[in-house]
PyMOL Python script that loads the backbone (N, CA, C, O; Angstrom):
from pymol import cmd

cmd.read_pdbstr("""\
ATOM      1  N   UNK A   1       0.835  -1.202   0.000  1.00  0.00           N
ATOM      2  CA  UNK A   1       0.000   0.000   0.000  1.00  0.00           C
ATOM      3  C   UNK A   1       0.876   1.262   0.000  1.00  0.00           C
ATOM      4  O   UNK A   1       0.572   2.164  -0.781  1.00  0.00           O
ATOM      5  N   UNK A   2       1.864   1.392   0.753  1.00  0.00           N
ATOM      6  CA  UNK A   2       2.694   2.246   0.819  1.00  0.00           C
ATOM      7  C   UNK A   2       3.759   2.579  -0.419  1.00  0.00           C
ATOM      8  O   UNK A   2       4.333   3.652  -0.607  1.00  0.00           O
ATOM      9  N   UNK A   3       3.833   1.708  -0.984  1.00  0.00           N
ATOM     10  CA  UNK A   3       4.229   1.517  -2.500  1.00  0.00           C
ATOM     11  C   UNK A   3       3.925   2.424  -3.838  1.00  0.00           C
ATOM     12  O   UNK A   3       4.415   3.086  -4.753  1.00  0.00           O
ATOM     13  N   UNK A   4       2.018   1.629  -2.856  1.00  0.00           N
ATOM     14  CA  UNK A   4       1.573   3.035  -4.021  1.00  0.00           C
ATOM     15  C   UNK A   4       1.266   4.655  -4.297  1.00  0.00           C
ATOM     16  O   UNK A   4       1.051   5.379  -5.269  1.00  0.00           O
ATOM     17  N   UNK A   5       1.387   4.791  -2.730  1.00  0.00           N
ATOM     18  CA  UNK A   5       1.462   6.286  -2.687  1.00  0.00           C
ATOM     19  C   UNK A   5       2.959   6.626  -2.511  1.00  0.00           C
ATOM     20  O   UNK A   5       3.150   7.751  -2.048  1.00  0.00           O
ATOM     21  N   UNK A   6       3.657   6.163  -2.681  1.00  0.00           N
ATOM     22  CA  UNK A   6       5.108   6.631  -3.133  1.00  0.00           C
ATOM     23  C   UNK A   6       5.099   6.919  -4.589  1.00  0.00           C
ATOM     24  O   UNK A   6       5.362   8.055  -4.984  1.00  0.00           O
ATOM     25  N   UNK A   7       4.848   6.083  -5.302  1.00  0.00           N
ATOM     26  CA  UNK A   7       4.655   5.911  -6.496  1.00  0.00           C
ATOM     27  C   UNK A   7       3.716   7.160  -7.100  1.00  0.00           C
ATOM     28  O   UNK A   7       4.103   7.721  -8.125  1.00  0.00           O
ATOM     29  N   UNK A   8       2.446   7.594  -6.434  1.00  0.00           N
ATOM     30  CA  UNK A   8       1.722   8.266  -6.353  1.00  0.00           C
ATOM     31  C   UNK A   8       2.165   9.885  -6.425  1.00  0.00           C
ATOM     32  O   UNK A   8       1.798  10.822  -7.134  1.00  0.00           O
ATOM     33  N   UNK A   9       3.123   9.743  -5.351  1.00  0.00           N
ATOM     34  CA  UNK A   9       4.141  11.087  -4.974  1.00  0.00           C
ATOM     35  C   UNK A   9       5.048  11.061  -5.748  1.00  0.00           C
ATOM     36  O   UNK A   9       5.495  12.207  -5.699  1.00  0.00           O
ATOM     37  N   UNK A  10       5.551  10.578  -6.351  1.00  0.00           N
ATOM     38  CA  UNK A  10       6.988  10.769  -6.908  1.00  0.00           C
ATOM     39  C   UNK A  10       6.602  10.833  -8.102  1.00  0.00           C
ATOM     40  O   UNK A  10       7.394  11.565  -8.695  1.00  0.00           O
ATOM     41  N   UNK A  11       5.340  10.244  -9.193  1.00  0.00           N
ATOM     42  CA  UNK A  11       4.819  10.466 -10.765  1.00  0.00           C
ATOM     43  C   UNK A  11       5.032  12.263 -10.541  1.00  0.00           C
ATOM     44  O   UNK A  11       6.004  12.669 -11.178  1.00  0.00           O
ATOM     45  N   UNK A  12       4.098  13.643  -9.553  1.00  0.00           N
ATOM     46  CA  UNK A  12       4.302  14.206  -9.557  1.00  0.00           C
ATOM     47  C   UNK A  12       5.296  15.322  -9.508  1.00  0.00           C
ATOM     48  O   UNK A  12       5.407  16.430 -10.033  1.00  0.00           O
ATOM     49  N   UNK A  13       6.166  14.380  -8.428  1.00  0.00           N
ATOM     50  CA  UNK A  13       7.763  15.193  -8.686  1.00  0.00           C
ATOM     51  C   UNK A  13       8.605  14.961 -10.057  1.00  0.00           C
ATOM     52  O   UNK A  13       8.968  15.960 -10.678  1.00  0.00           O
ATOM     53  N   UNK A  14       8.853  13.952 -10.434  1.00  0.00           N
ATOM     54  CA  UNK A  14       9.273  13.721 -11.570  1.00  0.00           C
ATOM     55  C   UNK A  14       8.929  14.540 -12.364  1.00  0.00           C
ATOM     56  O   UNK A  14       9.697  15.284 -12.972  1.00  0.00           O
ATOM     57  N   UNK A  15       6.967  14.498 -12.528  1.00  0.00           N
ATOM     58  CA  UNK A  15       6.726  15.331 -13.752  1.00  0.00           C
ATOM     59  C   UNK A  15       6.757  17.030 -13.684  1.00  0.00           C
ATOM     60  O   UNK A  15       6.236  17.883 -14.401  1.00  0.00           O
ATOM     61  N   UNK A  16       7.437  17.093 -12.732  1.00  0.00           N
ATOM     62  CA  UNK A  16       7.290  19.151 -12.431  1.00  0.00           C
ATOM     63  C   UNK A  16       8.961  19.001 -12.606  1.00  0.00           C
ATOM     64  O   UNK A  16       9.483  19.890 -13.277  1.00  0.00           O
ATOM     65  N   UNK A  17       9.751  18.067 -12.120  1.00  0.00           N
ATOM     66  CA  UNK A  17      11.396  18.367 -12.819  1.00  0.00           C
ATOM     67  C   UNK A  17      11.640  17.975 -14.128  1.00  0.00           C
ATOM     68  O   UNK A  17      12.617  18.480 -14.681  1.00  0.00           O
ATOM     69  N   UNK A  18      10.974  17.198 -14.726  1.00  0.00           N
ATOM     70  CA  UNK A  18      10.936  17.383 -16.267  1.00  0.00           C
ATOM     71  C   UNK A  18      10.609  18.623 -17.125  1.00  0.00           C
ATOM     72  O   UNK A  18      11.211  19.042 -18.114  1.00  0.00           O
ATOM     73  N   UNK A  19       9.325  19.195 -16.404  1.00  0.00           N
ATOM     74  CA  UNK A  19       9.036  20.305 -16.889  1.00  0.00           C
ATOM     75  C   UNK A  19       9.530  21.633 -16.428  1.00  0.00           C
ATOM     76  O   UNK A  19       9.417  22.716 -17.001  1.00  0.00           O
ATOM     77  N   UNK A  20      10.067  21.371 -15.348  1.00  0.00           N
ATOM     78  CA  UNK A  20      11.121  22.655 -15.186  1.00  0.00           C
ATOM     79  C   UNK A  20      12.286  22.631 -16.153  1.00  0.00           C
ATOM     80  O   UNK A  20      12.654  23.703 -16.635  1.00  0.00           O
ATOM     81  N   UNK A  21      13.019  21.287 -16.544  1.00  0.00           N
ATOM     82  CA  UNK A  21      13.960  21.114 -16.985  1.00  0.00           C
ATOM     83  C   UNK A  21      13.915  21.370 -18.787  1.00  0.00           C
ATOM     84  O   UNK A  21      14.802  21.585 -19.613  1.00  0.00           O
ATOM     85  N   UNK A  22      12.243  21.205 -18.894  1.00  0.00           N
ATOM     86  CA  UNK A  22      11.831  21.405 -20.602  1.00  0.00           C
ATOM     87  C   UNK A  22      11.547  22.729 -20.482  1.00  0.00           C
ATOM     88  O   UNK A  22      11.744  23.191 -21.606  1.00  0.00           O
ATOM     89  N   UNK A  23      11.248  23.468 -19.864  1.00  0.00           N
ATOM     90  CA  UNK A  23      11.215  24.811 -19.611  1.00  0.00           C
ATOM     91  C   UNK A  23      12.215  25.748 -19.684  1.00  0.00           C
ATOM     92  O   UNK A  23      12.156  26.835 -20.259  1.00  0.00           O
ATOM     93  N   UNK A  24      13.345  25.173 -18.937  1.00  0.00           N
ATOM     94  CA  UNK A  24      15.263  25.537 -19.335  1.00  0.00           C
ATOM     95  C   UNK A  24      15.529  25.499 -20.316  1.00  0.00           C
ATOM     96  O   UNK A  24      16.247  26.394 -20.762  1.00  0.00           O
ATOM     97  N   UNK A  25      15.047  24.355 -21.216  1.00  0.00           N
ATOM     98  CA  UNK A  25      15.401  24.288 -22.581  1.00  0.00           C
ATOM     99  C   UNK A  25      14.617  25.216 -23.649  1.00  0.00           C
ATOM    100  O   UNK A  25      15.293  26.022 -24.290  1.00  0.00           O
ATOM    101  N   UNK A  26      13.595  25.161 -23.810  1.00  0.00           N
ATOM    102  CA  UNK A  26      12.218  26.312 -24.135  1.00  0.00           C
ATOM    103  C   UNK A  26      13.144  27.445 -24.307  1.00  0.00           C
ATOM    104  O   UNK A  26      13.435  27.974 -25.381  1.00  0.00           O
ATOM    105  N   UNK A  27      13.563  27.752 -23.174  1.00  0.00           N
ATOM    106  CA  UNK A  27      13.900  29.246 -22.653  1.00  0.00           C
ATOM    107  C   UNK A  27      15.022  29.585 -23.645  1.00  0.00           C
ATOM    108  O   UNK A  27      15.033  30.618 -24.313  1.00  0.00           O
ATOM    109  N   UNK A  28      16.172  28.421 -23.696  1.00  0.00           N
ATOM    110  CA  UNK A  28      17.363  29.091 -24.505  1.00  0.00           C
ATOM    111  C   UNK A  28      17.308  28.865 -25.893  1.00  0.00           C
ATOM    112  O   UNK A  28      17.854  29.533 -26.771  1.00  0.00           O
ATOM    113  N   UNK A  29      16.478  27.694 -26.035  1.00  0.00           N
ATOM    114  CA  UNK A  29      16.004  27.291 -27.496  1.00  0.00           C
ATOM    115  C   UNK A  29      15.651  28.595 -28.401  1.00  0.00           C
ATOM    116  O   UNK A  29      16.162  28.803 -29.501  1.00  0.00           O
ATOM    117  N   UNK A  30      14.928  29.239 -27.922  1.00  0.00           N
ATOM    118  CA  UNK A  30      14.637  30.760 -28.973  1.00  0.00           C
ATOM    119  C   UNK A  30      15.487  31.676 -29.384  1.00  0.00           C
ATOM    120  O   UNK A  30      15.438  32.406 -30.374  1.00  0.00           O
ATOM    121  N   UNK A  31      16.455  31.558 -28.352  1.00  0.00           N
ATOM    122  CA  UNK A  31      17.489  32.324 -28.108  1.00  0.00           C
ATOM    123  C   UNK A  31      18.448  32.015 -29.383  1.00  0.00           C
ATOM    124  O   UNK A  31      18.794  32.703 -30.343  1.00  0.00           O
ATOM    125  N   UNK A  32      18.781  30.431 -28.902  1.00  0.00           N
ATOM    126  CA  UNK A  32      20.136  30.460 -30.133  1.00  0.00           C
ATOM    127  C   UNK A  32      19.100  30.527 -31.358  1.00  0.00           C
ATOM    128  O   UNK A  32      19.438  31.253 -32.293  1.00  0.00           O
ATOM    129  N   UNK A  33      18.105  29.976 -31.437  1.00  0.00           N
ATOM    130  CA  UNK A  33      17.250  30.602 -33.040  1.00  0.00           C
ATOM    131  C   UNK A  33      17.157  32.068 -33.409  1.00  0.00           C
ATOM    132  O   UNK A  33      17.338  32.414 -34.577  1.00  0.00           O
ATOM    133  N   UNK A  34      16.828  33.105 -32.273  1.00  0.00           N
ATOM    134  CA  UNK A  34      16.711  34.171 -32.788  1.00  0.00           C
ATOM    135  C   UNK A  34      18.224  34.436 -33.521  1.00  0.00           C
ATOM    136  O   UNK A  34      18.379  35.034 -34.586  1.00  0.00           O
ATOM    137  N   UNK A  35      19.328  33.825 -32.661  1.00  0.00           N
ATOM    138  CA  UNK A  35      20.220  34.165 -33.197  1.00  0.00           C
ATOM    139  C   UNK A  35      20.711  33.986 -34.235  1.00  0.00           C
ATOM    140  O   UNK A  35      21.234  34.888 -34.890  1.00  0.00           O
ATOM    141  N   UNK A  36      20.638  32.774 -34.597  1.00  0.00           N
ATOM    142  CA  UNK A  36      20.651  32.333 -36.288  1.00  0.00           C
ATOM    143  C   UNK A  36      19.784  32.701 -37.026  1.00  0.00           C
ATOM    144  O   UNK A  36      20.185  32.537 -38.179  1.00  0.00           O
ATOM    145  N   UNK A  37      18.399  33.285 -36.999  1.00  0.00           N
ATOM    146  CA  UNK A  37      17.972  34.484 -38.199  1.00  0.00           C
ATOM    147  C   UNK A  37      17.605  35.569 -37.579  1.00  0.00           C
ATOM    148  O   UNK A  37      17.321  35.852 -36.415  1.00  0.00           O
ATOM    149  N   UNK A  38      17.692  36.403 -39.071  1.00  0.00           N
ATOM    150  CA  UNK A  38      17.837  37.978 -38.806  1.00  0.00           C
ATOM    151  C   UNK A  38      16.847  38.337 -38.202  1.00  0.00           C
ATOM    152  O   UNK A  38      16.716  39.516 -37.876  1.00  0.00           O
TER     153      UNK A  38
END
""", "prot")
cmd.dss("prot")
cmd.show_as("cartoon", "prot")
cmd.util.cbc("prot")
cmd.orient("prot")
């Protein structure tokens, strides 16, 4: 039982440091594009 609310807890952490971490990327991604066109 305890298994599954670990499991429970941790789907959510995982999925907010993925998306912080796709968010980091997002962020500079435009960047080096703006930079390569005018």
């Amino acid at each position: 039982m305890s298994n599954i609310v670990k499991n429970f807890v941790n789907i959510p952490i995982f999925s907010a440091v993925f998306s912080l971490f796709d968010y980091h990327l997002s962020y500079f991604k435009p960047r080096y594009l703006n930079d390569d066109m005018p």
